[in-house]
C-alpha positions as CSV (number, residue, x, y, z in Angstrom):
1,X,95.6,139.6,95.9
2,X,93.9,140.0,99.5
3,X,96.2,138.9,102.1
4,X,94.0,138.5,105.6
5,X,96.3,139.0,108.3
6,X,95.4,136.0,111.0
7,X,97.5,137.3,114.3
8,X,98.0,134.4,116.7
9,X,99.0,136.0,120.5
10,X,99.0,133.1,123.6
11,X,97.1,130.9,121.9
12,X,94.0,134.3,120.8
13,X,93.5,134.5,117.2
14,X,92.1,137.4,115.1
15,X,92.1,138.4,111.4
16,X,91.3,141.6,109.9
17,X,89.2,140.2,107.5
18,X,86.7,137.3,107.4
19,X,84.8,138.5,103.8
20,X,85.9,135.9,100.1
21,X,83.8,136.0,97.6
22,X,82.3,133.0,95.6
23,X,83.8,131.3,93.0
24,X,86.9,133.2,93.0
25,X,91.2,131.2,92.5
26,X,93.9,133.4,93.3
27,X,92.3,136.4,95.4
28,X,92.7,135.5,98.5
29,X,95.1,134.3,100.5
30,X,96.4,134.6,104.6
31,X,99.2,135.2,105.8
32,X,100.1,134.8,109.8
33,X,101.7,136.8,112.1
34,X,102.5,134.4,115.0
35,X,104.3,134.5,118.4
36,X,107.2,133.6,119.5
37,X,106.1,130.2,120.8
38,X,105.5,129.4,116.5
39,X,109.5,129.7,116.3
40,X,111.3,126.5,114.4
41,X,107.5,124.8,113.8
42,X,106.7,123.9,110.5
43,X,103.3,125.7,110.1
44,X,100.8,124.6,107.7
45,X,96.7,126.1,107.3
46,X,94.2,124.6,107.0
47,X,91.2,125.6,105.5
48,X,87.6,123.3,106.5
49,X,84.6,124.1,104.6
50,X,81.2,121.8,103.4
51,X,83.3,120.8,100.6
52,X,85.8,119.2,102.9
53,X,89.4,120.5,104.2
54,X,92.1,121.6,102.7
55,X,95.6,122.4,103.4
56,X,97.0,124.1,100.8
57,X,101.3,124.0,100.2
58,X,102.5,127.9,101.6
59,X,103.5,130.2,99.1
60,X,106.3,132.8,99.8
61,X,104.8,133.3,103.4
62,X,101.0,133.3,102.5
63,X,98.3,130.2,102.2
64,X,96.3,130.9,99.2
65,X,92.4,130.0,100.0
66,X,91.8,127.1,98.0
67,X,89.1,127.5,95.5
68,X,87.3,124.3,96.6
69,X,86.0,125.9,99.6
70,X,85.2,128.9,97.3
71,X,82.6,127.1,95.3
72,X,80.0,127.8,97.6
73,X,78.0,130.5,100.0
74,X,78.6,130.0,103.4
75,X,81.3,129.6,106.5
76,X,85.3,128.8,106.0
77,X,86.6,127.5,109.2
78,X,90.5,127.8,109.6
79,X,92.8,125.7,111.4
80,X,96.5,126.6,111.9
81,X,99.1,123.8,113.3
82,X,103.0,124.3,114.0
83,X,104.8,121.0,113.9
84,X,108.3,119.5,114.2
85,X,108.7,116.5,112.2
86,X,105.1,114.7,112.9
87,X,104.5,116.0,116.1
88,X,101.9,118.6,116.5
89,X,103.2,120.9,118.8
90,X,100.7,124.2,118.7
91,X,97.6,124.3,116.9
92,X,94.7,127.2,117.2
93,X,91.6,127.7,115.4
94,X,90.3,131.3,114.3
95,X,87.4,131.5,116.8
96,X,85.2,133.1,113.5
97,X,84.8,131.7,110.5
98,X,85.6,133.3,107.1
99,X,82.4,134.2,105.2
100,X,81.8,133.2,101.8
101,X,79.1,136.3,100.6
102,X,77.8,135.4,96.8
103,X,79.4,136.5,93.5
104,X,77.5,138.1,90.8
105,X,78.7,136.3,88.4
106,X,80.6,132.8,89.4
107,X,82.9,131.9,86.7
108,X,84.7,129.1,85.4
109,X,86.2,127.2,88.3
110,X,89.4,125.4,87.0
111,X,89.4,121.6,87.2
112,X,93.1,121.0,89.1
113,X,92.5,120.6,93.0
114,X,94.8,123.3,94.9
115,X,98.2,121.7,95.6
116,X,98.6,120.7,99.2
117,X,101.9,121.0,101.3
118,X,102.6,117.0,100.6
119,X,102.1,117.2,96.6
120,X,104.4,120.1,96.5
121,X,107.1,118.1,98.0
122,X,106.1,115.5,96.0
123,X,106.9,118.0,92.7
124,X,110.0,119.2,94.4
125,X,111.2,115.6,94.6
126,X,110.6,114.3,91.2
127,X,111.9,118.0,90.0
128,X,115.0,116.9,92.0
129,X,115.4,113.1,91.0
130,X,115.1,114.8,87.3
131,X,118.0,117.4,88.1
132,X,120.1,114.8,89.9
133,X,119.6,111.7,86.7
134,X,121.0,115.0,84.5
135,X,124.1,115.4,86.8
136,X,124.8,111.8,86.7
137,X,124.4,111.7,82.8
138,X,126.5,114.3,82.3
139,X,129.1,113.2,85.3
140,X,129.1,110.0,83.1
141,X,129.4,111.7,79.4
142,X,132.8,113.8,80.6
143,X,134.3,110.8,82.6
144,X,134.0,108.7,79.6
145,X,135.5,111.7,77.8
146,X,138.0,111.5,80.3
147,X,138.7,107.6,80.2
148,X,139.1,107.4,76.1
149,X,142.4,109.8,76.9
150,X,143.8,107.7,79.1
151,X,143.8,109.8,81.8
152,X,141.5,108.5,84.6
153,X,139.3,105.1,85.1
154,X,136.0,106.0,87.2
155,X,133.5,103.7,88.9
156,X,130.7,103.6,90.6
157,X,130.0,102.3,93.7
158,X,126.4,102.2,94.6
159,X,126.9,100.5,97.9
160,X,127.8,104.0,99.3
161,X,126.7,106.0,96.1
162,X,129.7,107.5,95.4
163,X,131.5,107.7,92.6
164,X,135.2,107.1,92.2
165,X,137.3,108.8,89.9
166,X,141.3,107.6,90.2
167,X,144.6,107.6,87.6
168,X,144.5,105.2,84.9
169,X,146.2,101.7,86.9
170,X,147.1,99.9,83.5
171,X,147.6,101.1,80.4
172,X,147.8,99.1,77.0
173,X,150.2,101.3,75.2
174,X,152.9,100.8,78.5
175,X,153.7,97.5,77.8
């Protein structure tokens, strides 16, 4: 993979490389090496071409170049912003545009749309309500384990969404 290096200095951008080629997925991809004033923003890319803009979700400290703006000859505009929480606090735009020079031979494009910084933490929180409805089944199978010895009552209180796990307070076989 081509990693184009987009160095961002007082607010002066330059890359080492503004040639993609057509109809490529997985080629190219940037990665930015930003000043001091970037430190603590949450930094996301994005990438602005005739086929509209796209900000693709960062990917072990590169932004893959989405294939949308791939699909076509022509000029890929690219945006970076540094934010904390939705505040835009920096933002600079590469003062040249990438270059899209044409492909011999454009293959198949792939149907999916490149996953975007908001759909990946949209993944990562249904992969998360998945792990966490596991935990609580399980929690549940070895407290009920637990319960039919007749060593501990549990509850749940979902006021506070905890659970509560406490010595059996009656038993019948005491009586």
């Amino acid at each position: 993979m081509k990693v184009h290096k987009i160095k961002v200095r007082d607010r002066t951008v330059s890359c080492d490389d503004l040639e993609l080629v057509q109809g490529t997925q997985g080629v190219d991809a940037v990665g930015l090496d930003l000043d001091q004033e970037w430190t603590g923003l949450e930094v996301t890319v994005t990438f602005a071409a005739a086929a509209g803009n796209y900000t693709p979700a960062r990917d072990g400290g590169i932004w893959p170049v989405p294939w949308e703006v791939l699909k076509e000859t022509g000029e890929v505009e690219v945006g970076i912003e540094g934010r904390r929480g939705t505040d835009v606090l920096k933002s600079v735009r590469m003062p040249w545009p990438f270059r899209v020079r044409p492909s011999l031979t454009v293959g198949q494009l792939p149907s999916d749309p490149t996953v975007s910084d908001l759909q990946a933490l949209v993944l990562e929180a249904k992969e998360l309500k998945a792990q966490i409805a596991q935990t609580v089944a399980d929690a549940r199978s070895v407290l009920g384990e637990i319960e039919s010895y007749g060593i501990a009552e549990w509850s749940v209180d979902a006021r506070v969404h905890r659970l509560l796990v406490g010595p059996v307070k009656s038993r019948k076989d005491d009586a």
